[in-house]
Structures are given as structure tokens and as C-alpha cells.
N, C-alpha and C positions, 0 to 999 in steps of 0.2 A: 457653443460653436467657436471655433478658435480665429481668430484675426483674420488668418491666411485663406481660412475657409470661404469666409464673406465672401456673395457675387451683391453686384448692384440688386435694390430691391428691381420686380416686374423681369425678370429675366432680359435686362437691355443687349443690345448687339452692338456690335462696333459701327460705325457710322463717319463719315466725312462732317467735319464744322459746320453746321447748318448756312444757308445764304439768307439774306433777310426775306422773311414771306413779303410774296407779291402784294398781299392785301395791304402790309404794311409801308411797301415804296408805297402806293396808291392811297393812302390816306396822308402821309409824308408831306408826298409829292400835290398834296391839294389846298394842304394846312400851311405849307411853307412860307407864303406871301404872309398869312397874319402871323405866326411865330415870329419872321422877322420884325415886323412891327410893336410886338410885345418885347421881344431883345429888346430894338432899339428904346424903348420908350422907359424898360425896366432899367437900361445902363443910366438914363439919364434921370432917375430917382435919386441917383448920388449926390446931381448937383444941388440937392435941396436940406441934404444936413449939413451941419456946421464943419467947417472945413476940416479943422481937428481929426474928424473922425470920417470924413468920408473916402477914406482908403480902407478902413475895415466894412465901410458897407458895400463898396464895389469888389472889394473881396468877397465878400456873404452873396450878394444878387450876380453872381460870375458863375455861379456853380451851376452848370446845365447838365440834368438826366436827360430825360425822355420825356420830359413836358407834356407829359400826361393830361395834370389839368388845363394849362392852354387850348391845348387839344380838344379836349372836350367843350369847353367855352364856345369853341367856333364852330363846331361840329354841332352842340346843341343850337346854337344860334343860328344855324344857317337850316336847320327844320323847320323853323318859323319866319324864315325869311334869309333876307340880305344882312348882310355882316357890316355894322360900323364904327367908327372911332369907339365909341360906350364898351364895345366889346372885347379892343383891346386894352382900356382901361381896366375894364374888371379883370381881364385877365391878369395883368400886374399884380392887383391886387389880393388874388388870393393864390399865384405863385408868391407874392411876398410874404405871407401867413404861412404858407409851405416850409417858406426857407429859413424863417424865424424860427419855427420849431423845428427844423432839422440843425440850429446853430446851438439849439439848448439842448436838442437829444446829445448832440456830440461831448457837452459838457456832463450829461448825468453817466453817457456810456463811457468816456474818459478816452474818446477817439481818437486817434492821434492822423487818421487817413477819411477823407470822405472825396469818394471817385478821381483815386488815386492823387489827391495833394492831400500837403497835412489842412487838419481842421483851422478853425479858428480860433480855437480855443489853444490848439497847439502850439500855436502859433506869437498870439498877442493874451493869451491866460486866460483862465476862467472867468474872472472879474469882468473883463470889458465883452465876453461874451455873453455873458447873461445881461448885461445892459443893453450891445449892441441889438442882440433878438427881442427888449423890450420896445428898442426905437424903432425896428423893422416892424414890429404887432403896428405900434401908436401910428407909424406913418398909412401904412394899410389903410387902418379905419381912417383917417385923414383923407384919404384921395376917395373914401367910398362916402363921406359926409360931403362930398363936391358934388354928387349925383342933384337930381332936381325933386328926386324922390328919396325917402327917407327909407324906404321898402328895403331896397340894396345894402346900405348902412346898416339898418337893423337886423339883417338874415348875416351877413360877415361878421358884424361881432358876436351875434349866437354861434355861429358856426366855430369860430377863433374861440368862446368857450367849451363850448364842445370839445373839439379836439385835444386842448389844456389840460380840461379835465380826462378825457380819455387816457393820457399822458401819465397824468398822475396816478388812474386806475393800476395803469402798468405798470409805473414803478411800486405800487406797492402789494403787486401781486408777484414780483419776482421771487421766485426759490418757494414758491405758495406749489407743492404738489399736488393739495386736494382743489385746486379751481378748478370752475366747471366749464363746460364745456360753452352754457346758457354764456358765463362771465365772459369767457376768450371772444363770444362771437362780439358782444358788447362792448368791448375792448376796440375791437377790430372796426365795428362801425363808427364808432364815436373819432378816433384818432387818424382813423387814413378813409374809410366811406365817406366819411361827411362832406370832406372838401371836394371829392368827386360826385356827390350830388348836388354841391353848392354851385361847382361849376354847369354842371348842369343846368338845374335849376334857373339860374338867374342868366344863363347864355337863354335860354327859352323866352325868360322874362325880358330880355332887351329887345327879344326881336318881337314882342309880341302876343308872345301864346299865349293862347288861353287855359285859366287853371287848371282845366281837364291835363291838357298836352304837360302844363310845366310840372305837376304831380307825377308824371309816367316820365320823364325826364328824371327828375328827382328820384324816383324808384329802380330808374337804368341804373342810375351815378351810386345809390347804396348797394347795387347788388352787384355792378361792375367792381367798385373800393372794395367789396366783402371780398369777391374771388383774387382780386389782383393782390391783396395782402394778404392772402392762406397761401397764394403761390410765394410770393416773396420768402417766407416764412418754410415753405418746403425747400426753395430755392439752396436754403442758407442748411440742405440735409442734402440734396441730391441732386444740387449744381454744379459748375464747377467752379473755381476760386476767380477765373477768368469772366466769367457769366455775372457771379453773384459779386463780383466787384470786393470781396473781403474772405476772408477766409475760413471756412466751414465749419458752422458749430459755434459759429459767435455770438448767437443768442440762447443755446444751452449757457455758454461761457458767462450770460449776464442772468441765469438763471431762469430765460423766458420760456415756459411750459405751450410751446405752441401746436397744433392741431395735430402733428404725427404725434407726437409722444403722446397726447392726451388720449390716441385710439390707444395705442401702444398701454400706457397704464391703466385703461380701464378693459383692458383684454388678459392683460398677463395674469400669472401664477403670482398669486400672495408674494413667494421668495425672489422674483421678477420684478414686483412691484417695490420693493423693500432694494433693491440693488439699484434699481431705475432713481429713486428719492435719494440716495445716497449720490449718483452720480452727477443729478441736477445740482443738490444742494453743496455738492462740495467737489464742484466743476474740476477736470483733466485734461486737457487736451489729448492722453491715453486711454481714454474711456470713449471716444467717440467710435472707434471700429465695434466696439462691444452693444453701441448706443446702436448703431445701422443694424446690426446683426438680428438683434430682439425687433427692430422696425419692419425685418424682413421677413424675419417669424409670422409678425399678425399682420402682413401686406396692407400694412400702413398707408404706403402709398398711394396704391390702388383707391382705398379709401377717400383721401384725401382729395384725389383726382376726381372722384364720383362729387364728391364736396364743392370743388367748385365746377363742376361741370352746370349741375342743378344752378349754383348762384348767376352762372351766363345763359342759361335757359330762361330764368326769371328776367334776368335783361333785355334780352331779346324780346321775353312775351310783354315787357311794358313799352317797347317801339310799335306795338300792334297799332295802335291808336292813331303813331302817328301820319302826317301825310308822306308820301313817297315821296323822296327827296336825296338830294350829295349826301347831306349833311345827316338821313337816316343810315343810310347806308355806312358811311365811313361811321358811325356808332355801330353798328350791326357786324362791320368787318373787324371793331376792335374785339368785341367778344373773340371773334372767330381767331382773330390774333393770338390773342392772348390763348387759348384752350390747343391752338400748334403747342405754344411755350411748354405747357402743363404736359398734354404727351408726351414732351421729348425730355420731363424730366427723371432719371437715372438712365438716360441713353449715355453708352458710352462713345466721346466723342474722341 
């Protein structure tokens, strides 16, 4: 099929810029008082490294997404009860493990933009960023070894392994054609699920719950991280550059084999397959209309979309347990959130 041919995969129709789902002002708008607490509480981590360098750490802890795990911290926390200071501590704590390793992903992907400013690494060099994201891990476990309980401390630095290693899985599965599918999902929970069960998990544990509840918490936060990172990963196929915050195909471009292409090469023709490996392995930014084209062959996305539809059905069914509450709800409205996102991707907007 020729460039020009290409329609967006699922047959999208034109559409006006989406407005944010209701569900999502209403969970925003409920979490907003503890975020800003977590803000506040994470700008003033600065004033605790050595003067030297704490202009690169209020650089590193400035960088605000969609505070996701936050989010969930309070959201789980407030299933089992009233929300307190403990909560925004941990919250810090493993938004700071987040942003540790997104200071060192920027150094292995050689980023020069992360949500639209340059990196840190771009910035003050490779060298002080690989240290600066060692001092962000050390100080983490530091404010979790302040708990009264060692419980906390011991689940964040298994988790902060976790994820490491997850890292590492990734980097050295890059431009690897034959991984499996088994490997990617592995991947996928170990480096970004885990810390959305973590928060989970131990938001449960402060307020209380019992290990029935904090295990079905914990089981939301891996199947919520599973979906929310197969969409990211579609995002960066059939978002748009405005949406996906960088520019399309940037993780073909670092040779990441992620869950479209993986349908996509184990459906195609031999000669298909053999063009797809060649394309990975010896990345174009000209090869990407040809990459979408074959993705739209084996309705890839459709695929992918049933993929994590199932991982948010599996979250849902681990809130069964818990008692009717804000804070089940606003977890039950994030799936719901997130599966608009996953629709609406290859809509044309």
C-alpha cells in the first residue's frame, strides 16, 4: 500500500479536540487538596540536599505529568478510611522513585525534551544525571526508613528494584524482534505496574486495610500500570504529537518492539515479517507510514484495544471486595477514564 493510501487504523472520523471527561474533572477535582500537599511537601525535599546541587533537584522534582501515582495513593487511601499526613509522605516518596528513573530513562534514550523543556541531562550532562537520579532513589528510601514501621521501607525499595530491573530488561531487549509477547507483558509490569500497585498497596496500608482489601488494591495498581502502559505505547502509534507530548514512532526509533507490532509480526507473511525486522532494527523516520499501513492490515489496534480493555475489567473486578466509598469510585472512574483515552485512539482530531 502506498503512503498516500494509508487511512488511520479502525476507520476514524473527523472529530472536534476532545474536552476533558467529566469523570476525570471529578476525580481532579476531589484529589486536588492532597496533590497540592504532595507539591508542596515534594518542592521542599530540595531543601535537604546539599546546596551545591539543589538547583538540579528542584529541576528533577518540577517536572509535573498527570500524577498518576499520587493519585492513586489517596484514592487507595481513602477506601480504607480518612487520608493523613503518612499519606502525603508516601506520596512523595514514590513520585520521587518515578522521577528518578525518568531522569536516567532520559539519559539511556539521549532525550534532549521531557514535557516540553529540555531534559536534565540536556541540560547539566550525563554525568550529574546519573548521580543526581542516584540521590533522588537514596533520598526516597531515606524519608520511607522515617516510617514507625519498616513494612513501607521494605515494599519501596523492593519496588525501586523492581522497576531497575525492569529498565534494564528493556534496555536489553531493544531491536530483540523475536520477544515475546510473555517478555513485553513482563517488562511492562515490572517498570511502570509496579509503582501503581505500590501506590496502591500501601495507600490501603496507611489507612488501614486489611490484607484481604490491600492485595485487591495491589491487583487494581498491576492491572491499572499494565493497561495504562500498552496505551502509552499505542499512544506513541496513533496519537498525536500534541497528545503523546513527543513525536511519533519514538520508540520504534529506540528499537522498542511494543504490543502493536508484536500482533503485527506474529500475523504477517514471512516477506512482512523480514521488512518489519529490518525496519525496527535499522530505524527511519520514512518507514513509519509503511509501519502504520501493515498495522492496519492486521487491525492491530483493534487488538490492542481488546488488550487492555480486559486489563481494566480485571481492575474493576479487584474493587469487588472493596467497601463502597469516594475513594472506590474515583479508582473505578480511572479505568473508565483511561478506556475514553484508548477509544479515541486513531480518531482523527
Amino acid at each position: 500500500m502506498l503512503a498516500t493510501e494509508i487511512r488511520t487504523p479502525s476507520a476514524p472520523i473527523a472529530a472536534p479536540p476532545p474536552e476533558p471527561s467529566f469523570a476525570w474533572k471529578q476525580i481532579m477535582e476531589a484529589v486536588e487538596p492532597f496533590l497540592g500537599a504532595v507539591a508542596r511537601r515534594l518542592a521542599a525535599q530540595t531543601e535537604e540536599f546539599e546546596p551545591q546541587i539543589a538547583a538540579y533537584a528542584r529541576y528533577a522534582l518540577t517536572v509535573q505529568g498527570k500524577q498518576l501515582r499520587p493519585i492513586l495513593v489517596s484514592l487507595a487511601g481513602e477506601t480504607a478510611g480518612k487520608l493523613n499526613d503518612s499519606h502525603v509522605t508516601l506520596a512523595v516518596i514514590i513520585e520521587m522513585v518515578h522521577l528518578a528513573t525518568l531522569v536516567h530513562d532520559d539519559v539511556i534514550d539521549e532525550a534532549k525534551l521531557r514535557r516540553g523543556r529540555p531534559t536534565l541531562a540536556a541540560t547539566w550532562g550525563n554525568e550529574i544525571s546519573v548521580l543526581l537520579g542516584d540521590c533522588l532513589f537514596a533520598h526516597a528510601l531515606k524519608l520511607a526508613a522515617g516510617f514507625p514501621t519498616p513494612e513501607i521501607c521494605r515494599a519501596v525499595a523492593s519496588a525501586t528494584n523492581t522497576v531497575c530491573a525492569g529498565e534494564i530488561l528493556q534496555t536489553r531487549s531493544r531491536g530483540d524482534f523475536e520477544i515475546t509477547r510473555e517478555h513485553y507483558f513482563k517488562i511492562l509490569g515490572m517498570k511502570t505496574a509496579e509503582l501503581f500497585a505500590l501506590s496502591c498497596e500501601l495507600g490501603g496500608f496507611l489507612g488501614q486495610a486489611n490484607p484481604a482489601r490491600r492485595e485487591a488494591l495491589r491487583q487494581y495498581g498491576m492491572a491499572l500500570g499494565t493497561a495504562y502502559q500498552v496505551y502509552d505505547d499505542c499512544l506513541d502509534l496513533f496519537g498525536s504529537e500534541a497528545t503523546a507530548g513527543k513525536t511519533l514512532g519514538a520508540d520504534l526509533a529506540k528499537g522498542k518492539m511494543t504490543l502493536p507490532i508484536l500482533i503485527v509480526r506474529d500475523q504477517a507473511k514471512p516477506s512482512e515479517q523480514n521488512q518489519l525486522r529490518q525496519w525496527v532494527q535499522k530505524w527511519d523516520p520514512s518507514h513509519f507510514p509503511d509501519v502504520l499501513a501493515l498495522i492496519q492490515k492486521y487491525d492491530a489496534l483493534a487488538e490492542s484495544q481488546a488488550i487492555i480493555e480486559q486489563q481494566l475489567t480485571a481492575a474493576r473486578q479487584a474493587l469487588a471486595i472493596l467497601p463502597v466509598s469516594d475513594g472506590r469510585a474515583g479508582l473505578n472512574g480511572l479505568t473508565h477514564f483511561l478506556a475514553e483515552q484508548t477509544n479515541a485512539l486513531g480518531v482523527i482530531e
